[in-house]
C-alpha positions in Angstrom: 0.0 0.0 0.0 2.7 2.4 0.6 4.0 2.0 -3.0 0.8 2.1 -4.4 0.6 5.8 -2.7 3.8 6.8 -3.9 2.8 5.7 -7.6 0.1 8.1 -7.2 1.9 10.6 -5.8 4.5 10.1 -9.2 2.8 11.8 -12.3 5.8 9.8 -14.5 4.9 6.3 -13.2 1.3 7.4 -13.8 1.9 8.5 -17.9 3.9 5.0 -17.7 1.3 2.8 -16.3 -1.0 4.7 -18.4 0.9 4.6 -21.8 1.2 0.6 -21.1 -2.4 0.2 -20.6 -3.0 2.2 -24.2 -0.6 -0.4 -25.6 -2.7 -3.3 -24.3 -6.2 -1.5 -25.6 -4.5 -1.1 -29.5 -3.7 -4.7 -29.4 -6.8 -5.8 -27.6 -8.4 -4.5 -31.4 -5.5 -5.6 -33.4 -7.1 -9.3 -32.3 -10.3 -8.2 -33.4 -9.2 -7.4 -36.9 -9.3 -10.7 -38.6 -7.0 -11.7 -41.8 -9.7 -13.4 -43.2 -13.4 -13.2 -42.4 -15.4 -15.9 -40.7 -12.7 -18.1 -39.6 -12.9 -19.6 -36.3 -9.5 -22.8 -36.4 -10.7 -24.1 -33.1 -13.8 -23.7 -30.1 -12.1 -22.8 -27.3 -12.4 -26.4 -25.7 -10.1 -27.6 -28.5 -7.3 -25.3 -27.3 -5.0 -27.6 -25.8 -1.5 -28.2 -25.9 1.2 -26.0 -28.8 -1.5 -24.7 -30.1 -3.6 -23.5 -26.9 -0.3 -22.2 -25.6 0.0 -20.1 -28.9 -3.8 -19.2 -29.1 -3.5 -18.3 -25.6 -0.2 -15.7 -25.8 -1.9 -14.5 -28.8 -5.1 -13.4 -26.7 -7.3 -15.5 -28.5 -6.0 -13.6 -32.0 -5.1 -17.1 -33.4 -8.6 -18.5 -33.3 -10.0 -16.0 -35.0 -6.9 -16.0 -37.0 -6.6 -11.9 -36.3 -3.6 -9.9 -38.1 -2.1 -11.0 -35.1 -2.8 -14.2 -34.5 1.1 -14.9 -34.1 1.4 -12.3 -31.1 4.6 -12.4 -29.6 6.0 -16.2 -30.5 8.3 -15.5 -33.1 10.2 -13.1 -30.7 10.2 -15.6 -28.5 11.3 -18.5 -30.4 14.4 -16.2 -32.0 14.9 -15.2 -28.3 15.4 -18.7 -26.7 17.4 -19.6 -30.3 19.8 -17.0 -29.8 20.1 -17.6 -25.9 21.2 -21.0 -27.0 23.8 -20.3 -30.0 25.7 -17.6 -27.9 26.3 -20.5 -25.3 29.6 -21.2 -27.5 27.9 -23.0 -29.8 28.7 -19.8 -32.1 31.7 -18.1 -31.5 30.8 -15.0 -33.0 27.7 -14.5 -30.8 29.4 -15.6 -27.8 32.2 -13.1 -28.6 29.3 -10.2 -28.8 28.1 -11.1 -25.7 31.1 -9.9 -24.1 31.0 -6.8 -25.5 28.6 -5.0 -23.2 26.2 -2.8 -24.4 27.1 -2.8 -28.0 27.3 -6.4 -28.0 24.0 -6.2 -26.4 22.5 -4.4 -29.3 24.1 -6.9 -31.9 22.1 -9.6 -30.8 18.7 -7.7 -29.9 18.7 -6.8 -33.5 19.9 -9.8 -34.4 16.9 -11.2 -32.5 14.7 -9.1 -34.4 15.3 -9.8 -37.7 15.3 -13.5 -36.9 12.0 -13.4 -35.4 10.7 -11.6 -38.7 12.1 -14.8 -40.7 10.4 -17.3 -38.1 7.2 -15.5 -38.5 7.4 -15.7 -42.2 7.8 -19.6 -41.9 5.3 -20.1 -39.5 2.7 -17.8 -41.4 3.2 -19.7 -44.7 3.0 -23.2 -43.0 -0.6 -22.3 -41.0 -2.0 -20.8 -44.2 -0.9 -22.6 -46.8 -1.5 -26.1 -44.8 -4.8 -24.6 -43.5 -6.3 -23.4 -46.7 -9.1 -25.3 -47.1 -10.4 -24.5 -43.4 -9.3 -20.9 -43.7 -10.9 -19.8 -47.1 -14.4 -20.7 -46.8 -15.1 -19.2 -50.2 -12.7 -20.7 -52.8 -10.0 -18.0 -52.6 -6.9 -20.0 -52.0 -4.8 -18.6 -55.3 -1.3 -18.8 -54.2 -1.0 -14.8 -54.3 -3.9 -14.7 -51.9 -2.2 -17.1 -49.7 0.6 -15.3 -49.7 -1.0 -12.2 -49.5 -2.5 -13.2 -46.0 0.7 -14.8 -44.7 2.6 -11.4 -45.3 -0.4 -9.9 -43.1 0.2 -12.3 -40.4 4.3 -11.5 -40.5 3.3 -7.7 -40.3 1.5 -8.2 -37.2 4.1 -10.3 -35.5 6.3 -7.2 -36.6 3.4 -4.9 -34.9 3.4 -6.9 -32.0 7.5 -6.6 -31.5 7.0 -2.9 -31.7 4.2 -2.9 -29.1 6.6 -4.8 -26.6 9.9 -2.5 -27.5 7.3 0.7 -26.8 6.4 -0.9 -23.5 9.9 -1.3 -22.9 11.0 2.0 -23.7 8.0 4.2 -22.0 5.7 2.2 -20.4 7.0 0.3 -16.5 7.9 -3.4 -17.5 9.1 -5.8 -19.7 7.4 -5.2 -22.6 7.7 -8.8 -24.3 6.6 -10.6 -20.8 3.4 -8.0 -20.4 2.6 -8.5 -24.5 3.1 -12.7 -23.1 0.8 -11.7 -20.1 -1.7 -8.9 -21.5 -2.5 -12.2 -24.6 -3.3 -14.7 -21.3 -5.7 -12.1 -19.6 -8.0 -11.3 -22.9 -9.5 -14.7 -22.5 -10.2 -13.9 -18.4 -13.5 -11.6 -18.6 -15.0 -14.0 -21.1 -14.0 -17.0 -18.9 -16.0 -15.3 -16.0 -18.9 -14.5 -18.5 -19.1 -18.3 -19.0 -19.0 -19.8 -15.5 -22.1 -17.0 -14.8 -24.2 -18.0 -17.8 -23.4 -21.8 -16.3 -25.0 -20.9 -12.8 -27.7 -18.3 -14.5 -29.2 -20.3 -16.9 -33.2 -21.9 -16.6 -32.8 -25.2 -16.0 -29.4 -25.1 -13.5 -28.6 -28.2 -11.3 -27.0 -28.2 -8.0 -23.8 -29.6 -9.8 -23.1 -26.9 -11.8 -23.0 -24.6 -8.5 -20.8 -27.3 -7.1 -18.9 -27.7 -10.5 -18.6 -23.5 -10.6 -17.2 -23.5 -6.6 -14.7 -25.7 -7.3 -13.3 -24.3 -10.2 -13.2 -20.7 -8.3 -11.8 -22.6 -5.5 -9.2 -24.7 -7.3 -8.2 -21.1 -9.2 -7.5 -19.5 -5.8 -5.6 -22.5 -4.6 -3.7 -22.5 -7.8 -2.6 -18.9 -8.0 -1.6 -18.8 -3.9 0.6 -22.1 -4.9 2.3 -20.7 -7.5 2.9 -17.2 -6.1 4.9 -19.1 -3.1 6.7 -21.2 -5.7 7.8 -18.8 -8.0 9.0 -16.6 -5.4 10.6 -19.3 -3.6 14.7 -19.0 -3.6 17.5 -21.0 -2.6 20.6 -18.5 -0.9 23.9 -19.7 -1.4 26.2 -17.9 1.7 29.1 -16.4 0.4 31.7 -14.2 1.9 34.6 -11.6 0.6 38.0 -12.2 1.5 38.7 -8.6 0.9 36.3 -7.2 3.1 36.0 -6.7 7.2 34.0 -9.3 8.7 31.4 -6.5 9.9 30.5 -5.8 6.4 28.4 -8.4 5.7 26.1 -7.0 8.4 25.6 -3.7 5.8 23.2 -5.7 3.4 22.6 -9.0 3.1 22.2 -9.2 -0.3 26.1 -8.8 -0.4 26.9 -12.1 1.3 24.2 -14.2 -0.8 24.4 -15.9 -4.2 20.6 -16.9 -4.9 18.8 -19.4 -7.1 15.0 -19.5 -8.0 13.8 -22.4 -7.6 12.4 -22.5 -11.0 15.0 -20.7 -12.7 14.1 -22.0 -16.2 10.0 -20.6 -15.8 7.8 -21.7 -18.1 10.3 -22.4 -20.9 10.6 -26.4 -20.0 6.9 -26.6 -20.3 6.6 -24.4 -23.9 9.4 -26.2 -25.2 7.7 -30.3 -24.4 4.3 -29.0 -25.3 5.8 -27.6 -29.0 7.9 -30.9 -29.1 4.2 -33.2 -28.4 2.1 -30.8 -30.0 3.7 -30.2 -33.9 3.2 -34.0 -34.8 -0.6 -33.9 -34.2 -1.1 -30.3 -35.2 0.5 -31.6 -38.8 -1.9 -34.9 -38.7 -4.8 -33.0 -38.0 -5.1 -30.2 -40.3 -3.1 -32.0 -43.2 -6.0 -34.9 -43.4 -4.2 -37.4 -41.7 -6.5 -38.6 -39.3 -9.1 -39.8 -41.7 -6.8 -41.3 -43.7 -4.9 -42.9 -41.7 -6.4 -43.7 -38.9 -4.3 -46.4 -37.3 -1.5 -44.3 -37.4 -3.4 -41.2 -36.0 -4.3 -43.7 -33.0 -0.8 -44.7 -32.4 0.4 -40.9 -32.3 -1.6 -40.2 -30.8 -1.0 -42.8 -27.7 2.7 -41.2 -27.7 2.2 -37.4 -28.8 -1.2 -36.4 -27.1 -0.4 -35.8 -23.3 -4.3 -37.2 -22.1 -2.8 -40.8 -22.7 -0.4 -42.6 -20.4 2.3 -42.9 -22.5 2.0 -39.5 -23.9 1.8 -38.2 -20.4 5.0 -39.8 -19.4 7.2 -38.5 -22.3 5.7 -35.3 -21.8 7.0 -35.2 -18.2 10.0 -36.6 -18.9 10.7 -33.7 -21.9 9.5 -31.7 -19.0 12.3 -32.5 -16.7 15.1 -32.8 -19.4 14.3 -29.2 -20.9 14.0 -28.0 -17.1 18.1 -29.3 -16.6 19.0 -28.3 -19.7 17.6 -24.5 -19.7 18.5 -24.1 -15.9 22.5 -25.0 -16.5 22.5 -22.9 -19.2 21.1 -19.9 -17.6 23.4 -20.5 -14.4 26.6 -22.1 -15.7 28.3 -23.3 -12.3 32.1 -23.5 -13.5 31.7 -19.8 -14.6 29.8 -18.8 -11.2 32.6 -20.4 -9.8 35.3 -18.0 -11.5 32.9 -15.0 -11.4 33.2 -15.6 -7.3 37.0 -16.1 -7.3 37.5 -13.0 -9.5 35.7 -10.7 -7.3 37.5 -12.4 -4.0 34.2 -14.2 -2.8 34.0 -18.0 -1.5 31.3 -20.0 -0.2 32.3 -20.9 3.5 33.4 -24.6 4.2 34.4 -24.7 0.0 37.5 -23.6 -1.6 37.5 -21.4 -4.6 37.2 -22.8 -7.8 36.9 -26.7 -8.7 34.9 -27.4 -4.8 32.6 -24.1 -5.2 31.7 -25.6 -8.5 31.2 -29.2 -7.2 28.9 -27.5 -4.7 27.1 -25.1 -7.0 26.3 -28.0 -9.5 24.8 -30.1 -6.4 22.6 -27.3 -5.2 21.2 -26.4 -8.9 21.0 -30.1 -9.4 18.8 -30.5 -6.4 16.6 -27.4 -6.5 16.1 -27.7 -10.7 14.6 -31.3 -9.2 12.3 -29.4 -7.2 11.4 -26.9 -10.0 11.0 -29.8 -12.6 8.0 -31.0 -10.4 6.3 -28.4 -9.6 6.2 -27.6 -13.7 5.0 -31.2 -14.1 2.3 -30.9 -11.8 1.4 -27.5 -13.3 1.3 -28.2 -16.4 -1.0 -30.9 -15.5 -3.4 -28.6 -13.7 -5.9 -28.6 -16.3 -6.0 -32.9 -17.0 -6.3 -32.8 -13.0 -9.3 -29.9 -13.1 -11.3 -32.0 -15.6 -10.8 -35.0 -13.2 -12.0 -33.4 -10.1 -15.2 -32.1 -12.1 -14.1 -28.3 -12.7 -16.2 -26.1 -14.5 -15.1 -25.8 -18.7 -15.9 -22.4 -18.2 -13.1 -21.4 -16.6 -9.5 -22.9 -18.1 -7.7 -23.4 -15.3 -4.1 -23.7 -17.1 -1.5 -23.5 -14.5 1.1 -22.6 -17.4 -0.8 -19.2 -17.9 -1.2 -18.5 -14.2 2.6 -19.0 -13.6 3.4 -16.8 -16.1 1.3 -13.6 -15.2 2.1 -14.5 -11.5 6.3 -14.4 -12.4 5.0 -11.4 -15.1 3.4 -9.5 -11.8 5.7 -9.9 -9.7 8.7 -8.8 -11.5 6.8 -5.6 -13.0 5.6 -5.2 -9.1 9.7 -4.8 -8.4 10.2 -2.6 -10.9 7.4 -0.1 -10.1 8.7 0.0 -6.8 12.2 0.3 -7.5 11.2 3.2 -10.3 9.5 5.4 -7.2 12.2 4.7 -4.7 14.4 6.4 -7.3 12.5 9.1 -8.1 12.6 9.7 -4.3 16.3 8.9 -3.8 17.2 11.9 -6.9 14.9 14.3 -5.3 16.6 14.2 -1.5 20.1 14.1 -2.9 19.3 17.1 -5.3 
């Protein structure tokens, strides 16, 4: 509360907050402006796996297959692409990474432009392999297919700009809100649903009970998450070149920490684009009826609603989880980061030891965080089981990623009006 009065009491943070919010109502009716008219892909019900995690970051756009029904993905994608080739895997990027904030500026345009091609390839693959559900009126000329794919590439271009203008003048991340602002669309029409369930003329007593589960499995959900995602492991270290009373001056100067989900929803994104590709090919390529034998055996392994499906889902789950977290926190280069700047972890000498040790505690709490993804991306099998209302999705994947959105932009508004009354006293 005593931020929230100092926000108001800050006419800058308010033209931010206020500028962001502008940003989110022009893209609210860029999903409104459809590519091609009367096209609904999917009900909402059918919005599971890649393509519910698209439809959903797209707020609903790719349904309706809006101008942009791609939202924010291609950034993404190019994002986590580019995160992964400058691990050393390209010397020339890795070398730019070095380089501060020019290398910084390299890659962020290199980022762009990739994103730009990936939205071209995506774009062409829906439309052109979608045709025949897209064009209800015979108008699938290959200029006309083209001419809507360069539509869809614009507005993934569109979108990049929103998020770089959030960045640059509103309070936030601007990609993770555009990620965020896409998941919360959906919520008013959500809580439109579960009241025409409960309002209706001929309501039973289990759609009341159906309705107070789902409100109360939502509440549950979100508390969980919000104590998971801020959950941290602190690693004590200590200078060598400092008095021992120092450490008492802050304690963020004698801790290392590690969230315990350090890789977010990335894992989870990653398995359900893995499982979800195959099918999404099948089904909209004719597959299915064609082949039906084959369709039922990929879908035993692809879909995660089936045993074996579920399995390799969690298991892609956990493998992505390691993979993402020891590349985001790289233990033999914390290690020389520590001994460079004269820090050690007590009981541990510098170097190979504080590695050993770093790898064991990452190894552990990445465990941790591999579950709770598991079970979150799970909520909404787990929902359905317990007899949850369909009117409101309860996909832990979305929650987690407005809650981690939230709190971070939270952080930032806070740290924003501290400053503002840190440059004030000292001038």
């Amino acid at each position: 509360m005593d931020t929230i009065k100092k926000v108001f009491k800050n006419k800058e943070e308010i033209l931010k907050i206020l500028f962001t919010l502008l940003i989110f109502f022009i893209f609210k009716i860029c999903t409104m402006i459809p590519a091609v008219d009367n096209v609904e892909l999917f009900s909402s019900s059918d919005s599971q796996g890649f393509v519910g995690i698209i439809n959903s970051f797209s707020g609903d756009a790719l349904r309706n297959y809006s101008i942009v029904a791609l939202g924010i993905n291609p950034y993404i994608t190019s994002s986590i692409i580019i995160q992964l080739l400058e691990m050393d895997v390209v010397p020339t990027l890795a070398e730019w990474r070095e380089e501060g904030e020019e290398g910084k500026k390299k890659l962020s345009q290199l980022t762009r432009y990739l994103a730009i091609i990936i939205a071209l390839i995506q774009s062409v693959a829906m439309t052109f392999g979608m045709s025949s559900t897209i064009f209800q009126y015979g108008r699938t000329s290959f200029l006309g297919l083209m001419a809507v794919s360069i539509t869809l590439t614009a507005g993934a271009a569109l979108t990049m700009w929103f998020a770089d203008l959030i960045t640059q003048f509103g309070v936030g991340n601007g990609t993770s809100l555009m990620i965020t602002i896409g998941i919360l669309i959906a919520f008013p029409e959500s809580i439109e649903n579960l009241v025409a369930d409960i309002t209706g003329e001929s309501v039973v007593w289990t759609q009341y009970l159906s309705a107070g589960l789902s409100l109360l499995l939502f509440f549950v959900i979100l508390i969980g998450i919000v104590f998971m995602e801020s959950s941290v492991r602190n690693i004590q270290i200590q200078y060598s070149n400092r008095p021992a009373s120092y450490k008492f001056k802050g304690a963020n100067d004698s801790t290392f920490p590690i969230k315990l989900n350090t890789a977010s929803v990335i894992p989870v994104i990653f398995a359900a684009t893995l499982m979800g590709i195959p099918l999404t090919i099948i089904q909209y390529t004719g597959m299915s009826t064609s082949a039906p034998v084959w369709y039922e055996w990929l879908n035993e392994i692809f879909s995660s609603d089936a045993i074996l499906g579920y399995v390799i889902y969690a298991l892609l789950i956990f493998f992505f989880t390691l993979f993402y977290t020891f590349l985001q926190i790289n233990p033999q280069k914390t290690a020389e980061d520590l001994q460079k700047r004269g820090a050690y972890i007590p009981g541990f000498r510098p170097g190979f030891e504080t590695e050993q040790y770093i790898t064991k505690v990452l190894f552990n709490t990445t465990l941790i965080g591999a579950v709770y993804l598991v079970v979150v991306a799970s909520i909404p099998t787990l929902s359905t089981m317990l007899g949850a209302s369909d009117a409101i999705e309860i996909g832990g994947t979305a929650i987690m990623i407005v809650v981690g959105v939230a709190i971070e932009t939270a952080r930032q508004i806070k740290t924003d009006v501290q400053d503002q009354k840190y440059a004030g006293f000292i001038s």
